[in-house]
N, C-alpha and C positions, 0 to 999 in steps of 0.2 A: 338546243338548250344546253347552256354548259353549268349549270346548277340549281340548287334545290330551289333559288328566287324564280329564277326563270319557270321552272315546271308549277311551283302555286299561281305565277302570275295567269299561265297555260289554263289552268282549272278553276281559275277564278273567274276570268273570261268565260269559258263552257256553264259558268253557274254551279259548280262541283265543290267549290270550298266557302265552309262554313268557318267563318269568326267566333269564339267565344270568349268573353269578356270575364263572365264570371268566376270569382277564386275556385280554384280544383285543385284537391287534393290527391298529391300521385301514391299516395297509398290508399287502393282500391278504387276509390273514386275513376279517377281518370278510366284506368282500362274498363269500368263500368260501363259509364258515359258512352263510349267508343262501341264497346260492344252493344248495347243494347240499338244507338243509334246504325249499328250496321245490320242488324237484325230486321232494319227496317229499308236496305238498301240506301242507309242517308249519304251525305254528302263526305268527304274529309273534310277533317278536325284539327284545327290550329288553337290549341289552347293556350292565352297569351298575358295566364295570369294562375298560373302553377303557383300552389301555397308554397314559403318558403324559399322562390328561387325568382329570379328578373330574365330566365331564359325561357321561351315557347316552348311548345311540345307540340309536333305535327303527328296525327293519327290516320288510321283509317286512310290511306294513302290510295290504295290501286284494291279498291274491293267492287269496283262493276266493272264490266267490260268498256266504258265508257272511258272511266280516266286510264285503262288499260293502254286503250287506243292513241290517246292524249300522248300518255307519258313513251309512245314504242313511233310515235313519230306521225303518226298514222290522222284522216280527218276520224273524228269524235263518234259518227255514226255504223265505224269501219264493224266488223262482225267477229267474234272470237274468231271464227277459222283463218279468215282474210288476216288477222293479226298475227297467227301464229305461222301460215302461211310463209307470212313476210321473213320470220323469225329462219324458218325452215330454210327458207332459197339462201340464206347468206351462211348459214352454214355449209350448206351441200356447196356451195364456190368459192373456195379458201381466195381466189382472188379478191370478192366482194370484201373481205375482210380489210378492217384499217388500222393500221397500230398506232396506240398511242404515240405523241409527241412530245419531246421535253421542253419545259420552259424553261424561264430562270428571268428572277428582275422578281417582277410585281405576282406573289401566288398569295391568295387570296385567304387561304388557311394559316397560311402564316402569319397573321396580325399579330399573333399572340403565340411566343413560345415557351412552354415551363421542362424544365429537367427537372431530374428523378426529385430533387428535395422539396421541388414545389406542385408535382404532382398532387392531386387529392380527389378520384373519380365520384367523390360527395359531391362535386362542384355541379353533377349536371346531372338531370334530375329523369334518374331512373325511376320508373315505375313499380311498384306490387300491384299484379296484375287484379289475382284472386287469392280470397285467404286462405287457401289449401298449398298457396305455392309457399316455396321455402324461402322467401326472401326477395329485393328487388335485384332485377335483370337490367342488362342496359342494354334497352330501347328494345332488344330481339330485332333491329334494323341494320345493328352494325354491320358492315361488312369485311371479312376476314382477309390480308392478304397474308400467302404465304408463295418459297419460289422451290421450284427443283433444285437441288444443287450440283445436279451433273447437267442436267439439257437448257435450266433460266426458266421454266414452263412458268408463268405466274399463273396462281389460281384466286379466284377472289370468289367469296364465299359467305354465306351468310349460317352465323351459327349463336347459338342462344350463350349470353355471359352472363351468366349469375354473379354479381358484384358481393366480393369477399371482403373488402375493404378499401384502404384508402388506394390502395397502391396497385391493387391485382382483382382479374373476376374471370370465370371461368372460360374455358375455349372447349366446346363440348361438340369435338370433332374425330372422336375418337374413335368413329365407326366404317364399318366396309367398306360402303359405298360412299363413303365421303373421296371427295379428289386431296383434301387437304393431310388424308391420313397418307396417301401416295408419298407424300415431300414427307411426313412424320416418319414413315419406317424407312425414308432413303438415311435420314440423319441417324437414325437409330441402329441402323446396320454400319453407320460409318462412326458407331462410337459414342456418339453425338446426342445429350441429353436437352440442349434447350437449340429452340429452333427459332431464327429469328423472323417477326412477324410485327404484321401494323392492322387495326382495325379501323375503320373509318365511319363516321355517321354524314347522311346527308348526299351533296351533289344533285345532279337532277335522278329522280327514282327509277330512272332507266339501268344506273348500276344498281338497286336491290333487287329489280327482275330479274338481273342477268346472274345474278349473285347469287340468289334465292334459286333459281331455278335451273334446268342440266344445261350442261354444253359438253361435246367429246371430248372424254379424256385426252389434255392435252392441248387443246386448243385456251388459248387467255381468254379471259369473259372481255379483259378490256379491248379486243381487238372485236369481235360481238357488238359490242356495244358500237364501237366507230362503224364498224359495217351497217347496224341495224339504224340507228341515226344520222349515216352520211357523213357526220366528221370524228376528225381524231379526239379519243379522251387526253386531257391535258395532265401530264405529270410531270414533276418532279424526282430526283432522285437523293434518297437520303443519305446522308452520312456517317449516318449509325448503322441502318441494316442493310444498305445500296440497295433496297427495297423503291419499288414506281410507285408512287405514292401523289392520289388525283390531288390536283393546284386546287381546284373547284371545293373541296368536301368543305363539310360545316365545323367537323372536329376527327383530327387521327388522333389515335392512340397506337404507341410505338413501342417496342422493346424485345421481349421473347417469349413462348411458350416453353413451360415445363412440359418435359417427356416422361421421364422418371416417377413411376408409378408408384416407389417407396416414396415420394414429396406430392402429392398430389391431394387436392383439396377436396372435402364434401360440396358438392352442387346437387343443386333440386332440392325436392322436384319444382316443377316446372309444368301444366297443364299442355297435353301435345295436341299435334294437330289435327290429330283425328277424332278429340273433344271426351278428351280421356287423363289421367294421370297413369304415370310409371308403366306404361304398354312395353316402352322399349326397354327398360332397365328391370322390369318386373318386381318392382319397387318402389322407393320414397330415394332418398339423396343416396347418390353413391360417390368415390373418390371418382375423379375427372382431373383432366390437364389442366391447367390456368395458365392465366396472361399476367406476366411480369413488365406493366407500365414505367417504362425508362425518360419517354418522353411526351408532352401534348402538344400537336399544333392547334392551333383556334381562332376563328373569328371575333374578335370583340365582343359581337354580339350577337353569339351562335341560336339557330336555332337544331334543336333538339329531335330526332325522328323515335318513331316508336311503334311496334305492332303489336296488336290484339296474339291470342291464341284460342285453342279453343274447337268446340264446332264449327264446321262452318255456316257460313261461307265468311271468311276474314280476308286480307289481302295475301296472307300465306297461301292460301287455297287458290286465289287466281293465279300467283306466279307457280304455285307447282301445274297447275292444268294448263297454261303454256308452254312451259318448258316440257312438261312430257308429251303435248301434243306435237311441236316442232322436229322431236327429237324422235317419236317414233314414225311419225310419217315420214320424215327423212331415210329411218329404217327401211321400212318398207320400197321407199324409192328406190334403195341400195338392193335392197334383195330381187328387184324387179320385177314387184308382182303389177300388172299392167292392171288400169283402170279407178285406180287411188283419186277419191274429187276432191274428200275434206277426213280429215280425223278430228276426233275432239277428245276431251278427259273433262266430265264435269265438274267445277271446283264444287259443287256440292255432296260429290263423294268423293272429297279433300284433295279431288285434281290427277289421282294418283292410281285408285284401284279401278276404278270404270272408264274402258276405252268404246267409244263410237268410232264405225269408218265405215263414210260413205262410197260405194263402188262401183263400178261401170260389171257389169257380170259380164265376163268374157265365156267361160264356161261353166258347166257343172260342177255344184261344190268350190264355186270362188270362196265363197265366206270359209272355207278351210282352209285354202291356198294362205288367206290374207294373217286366218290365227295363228299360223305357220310358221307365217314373218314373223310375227309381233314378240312369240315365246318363244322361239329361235335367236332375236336379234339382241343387239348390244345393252338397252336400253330396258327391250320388253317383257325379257326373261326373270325380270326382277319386280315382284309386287303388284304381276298385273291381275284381278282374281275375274273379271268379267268384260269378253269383249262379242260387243253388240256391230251387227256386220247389216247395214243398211242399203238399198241402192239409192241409186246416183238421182233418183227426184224428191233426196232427202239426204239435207245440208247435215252433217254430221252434229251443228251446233243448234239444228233445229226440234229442240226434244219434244215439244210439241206430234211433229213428225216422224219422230224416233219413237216414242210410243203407238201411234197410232199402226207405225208399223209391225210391232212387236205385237199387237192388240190384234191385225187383220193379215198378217203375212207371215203368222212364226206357229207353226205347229210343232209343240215340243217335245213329242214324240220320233219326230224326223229329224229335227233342226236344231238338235242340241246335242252339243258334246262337252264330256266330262273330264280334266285331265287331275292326276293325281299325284302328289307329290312333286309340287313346281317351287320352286325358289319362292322364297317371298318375303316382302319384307319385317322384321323385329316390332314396326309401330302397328300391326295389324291386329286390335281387340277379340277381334272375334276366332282364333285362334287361340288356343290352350296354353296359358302361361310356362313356358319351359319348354315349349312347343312350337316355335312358332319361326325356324330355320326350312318349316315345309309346309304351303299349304296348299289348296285347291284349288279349279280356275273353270271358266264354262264359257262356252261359245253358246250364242243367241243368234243364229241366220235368221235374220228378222229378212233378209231379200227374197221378190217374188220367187216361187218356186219355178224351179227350171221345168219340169214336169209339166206342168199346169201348161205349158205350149201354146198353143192359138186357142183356149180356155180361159185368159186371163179375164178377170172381169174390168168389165170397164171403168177407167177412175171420172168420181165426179172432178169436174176440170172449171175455173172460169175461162170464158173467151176472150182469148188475147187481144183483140183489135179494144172492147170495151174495155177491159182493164186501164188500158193505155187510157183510155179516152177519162177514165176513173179519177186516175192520177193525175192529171194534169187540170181539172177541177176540184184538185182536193179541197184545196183553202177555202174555194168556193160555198164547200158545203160546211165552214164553221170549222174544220179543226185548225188548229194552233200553226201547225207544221206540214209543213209535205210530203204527199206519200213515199 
């Protein structure tokens, strides 16, 4: 898939994208619609008849595992782990990686070019989400490029722009753990108040996962993306910021970020993702960086992306529970703790603070060895508050069997450990405002106990020869599909 037509057509095929005709109003309305319809695991949302504008708005993008699979390359029925699996192996072999390629001739964003006097980001139709937020954001889909300026590193990044007006909206990237803050304090240290930068909407959704979600400091998402996909993302290179900037996208926005704290705009709030206001800023609007729009490329006749926020489960919530499922099982792989089958992060506790990992138990106390890794390593040191240690006849995405395990195998008098004062991240509610640079974290060995030795009790089990036999008269017996 080299764009965003390709990947609707993908999901349209699967039965995953819904048409809607009816006028929608992108003030409340729309992100309503979206949300309530995702509340319900519905389909994504191509609304194709926005009040006041002739441009679509594509929603709800990658909020089930389903279009997950779809849009990461993968067959439709593929399983969160196997997904992020895939994500994992092409990280851990910088070979598997593919850099983009430059075109030149026919790039497809470019139908349509405006400089700075014809700029006017009214043109395309940002949403107000909910009426607590401070104003309309564009899309919350965009994704951010910005470059090293000693090593070339590109980072592309997906970060909320609160639309300030005609010409600028915010770049609200201004945090630790952001990679985009990396390139902001190299410019900053060398003097350097505005940094030059491109956002982009669109492409096929495979760059707002990779965008959205981690990859190691240092490595390019867009080289990610050609690994995880098979071929090269198609760029161009511009002339204003020599920025790689994808042939494919729907709409860039080009120009520079402000650094300079004394010029720096109110933004927010903004509803976060953990289905809360001001968690991270311990407030309502604060001054933030912005984006100084110099120039637009654009299709004719673009369409528009856009994501919910919020509770989960939205499509923010699926891309962070991939990305940190990839990223720490690749951890773990690095620190070599043997016997790793599947990890998971479920997007329904925003993908981020609850880790599963399924285990082969090589000895006593593995479920320690593994929390060892995970707060130890690059990734898991940061914001993880509860990690559930399962074995290996329990798929880490199978929560079904992640509880039952914790239900019949976790005595938590034994099997739980409590750590205190661990990193964590500023969006964590539940944490004491002013408070929240340290908080807690607990280990749940939900694995059969080692002790229990040739005591184990026996598991109810089906027999494998019927089973088979099960399956292969499924349709038989009236269901739709196969088992």
């Amino acid at each position: 898939m080299k764009d965003l037509r390709d990947w609707m057509d993908a999901i349209e095929k699967a039965g995953e994208l819904k048409r809607i005709t009816t006028e929608v109003d992108y003030h409340l309305e729309l992100g309503h619609v979206a949300t309530m319809s995702e509340q319900k695991l519905g389909p994504a949302l191509l609304f194709e008849n926005v009040k006041e504008y002739d441009i679509p708005v594509l929603m709800s993008t990658i909020t089930t595992t389903r279009r997950l699979a779809i849009t990461c390359g993968q067959p439709v029925d593929t399983s969160f782990c196997d997904i992020a699996k895939a994500w994992k192996d092409v990280m851990a072999d910088e070979s598997r990686l593919i850099k983009p390629v430059e075109v030149k001739g026919n790039i497809p964003v470019a139908e349509m070019v405006q400089e700075e006097k014809d700029v006017n980001l009214y043109d395309f139709p940002s949403p107000q989400l909910y009426p607590q937020d401070g104003g309309r954001f564009l899309g919350l889909a965009l994704n951010f490029i910005t470059q090293d300026p000693e090593t070339g590193w590109t980072n592309v990044g997906v970060y909320r722009g609160h639309l300030h007006d005609e010409k600028s909206f915010g770049a609200n990237a201004f945090q630790k753990s952001k990679h985009a803050k990396v390139h902001f304090d190299k410019y900053l240290a060398a003097g350097k108040t505005r940094i030059p930068a491109a956002a982009y909407c669109g492409c096929d959704m495979m760059h707002f996962v990779a965008a959205a979600s981690m990859v190691p400091r240092g490595m390019d998402e867009y080289d990610v993306i050609g690994g995880v996909m098979g071929e090269p993302v198609e760029i161009f290179k511009s002339d204003m910021t020599g920025l790689p900037l994808p042939a494919h996208a729907e709409v860039i926005l080009e120009g520079e970020i402000e650094l300079d704290p004394s010029k720096w705009k109110m933004e927010g709030p903004l509803g976060e993702y953990v289905g809360y206001y001001g968690v991270s800023t311990g407030g309502g609007a604060k001054p933030k960086p912005w984006f100084d729009v110099k120039r637009v490329y654009r299709r004719k006749k673009p369409i528009w992306v856009a994501s919910t926020v919020g509770r989960p489960v939205g499509d923010t919530h699926i891309v962070n529970a991939v990305g940190q499922t990839a990223l720490i099982w690749l951890d773990l792989e690095r620190a070599r703790v043997p016997g790793i089958k599947s990890v998971y992060f479920p997007p329904e506790a925003t993908g981020r603070f609850v880790c599963v990992v399924s285990t082969e138990s090589k000895f006593p106390a593995h479920a320690y060895r593994v929390a060892g890794a995970i707060n130890g390593g690059e990734t898991g040191h940061f914001g993880k508050k509860v990690i559930i240690v399962v074995d290996e006849d329990i798929p880490a995405d199978d929560m079904a069997g992640v509880w039952w395990s914790v239900g019949c195998r976790y005595n938590p008098a034994t099997d739980t450990e409590i750590w205190h004062k661990i990193r964590q991240t500023p969006f964590d509610p539940a944490l004491p405002p002013g408070q929240r640079e340290y908080g807690s974290g607990i280990l749940i060995d939900a694995t059969t106990p080692a002790e229990w030795g040739d005591n184990k009790p026996v598991k109810v089990e089906l027999d494998p020869e019927t089973s088979d036999k099960c399956a292969a008269k499924w349709k038989e017996y009236g269901f739709e599909k196969p088992y």
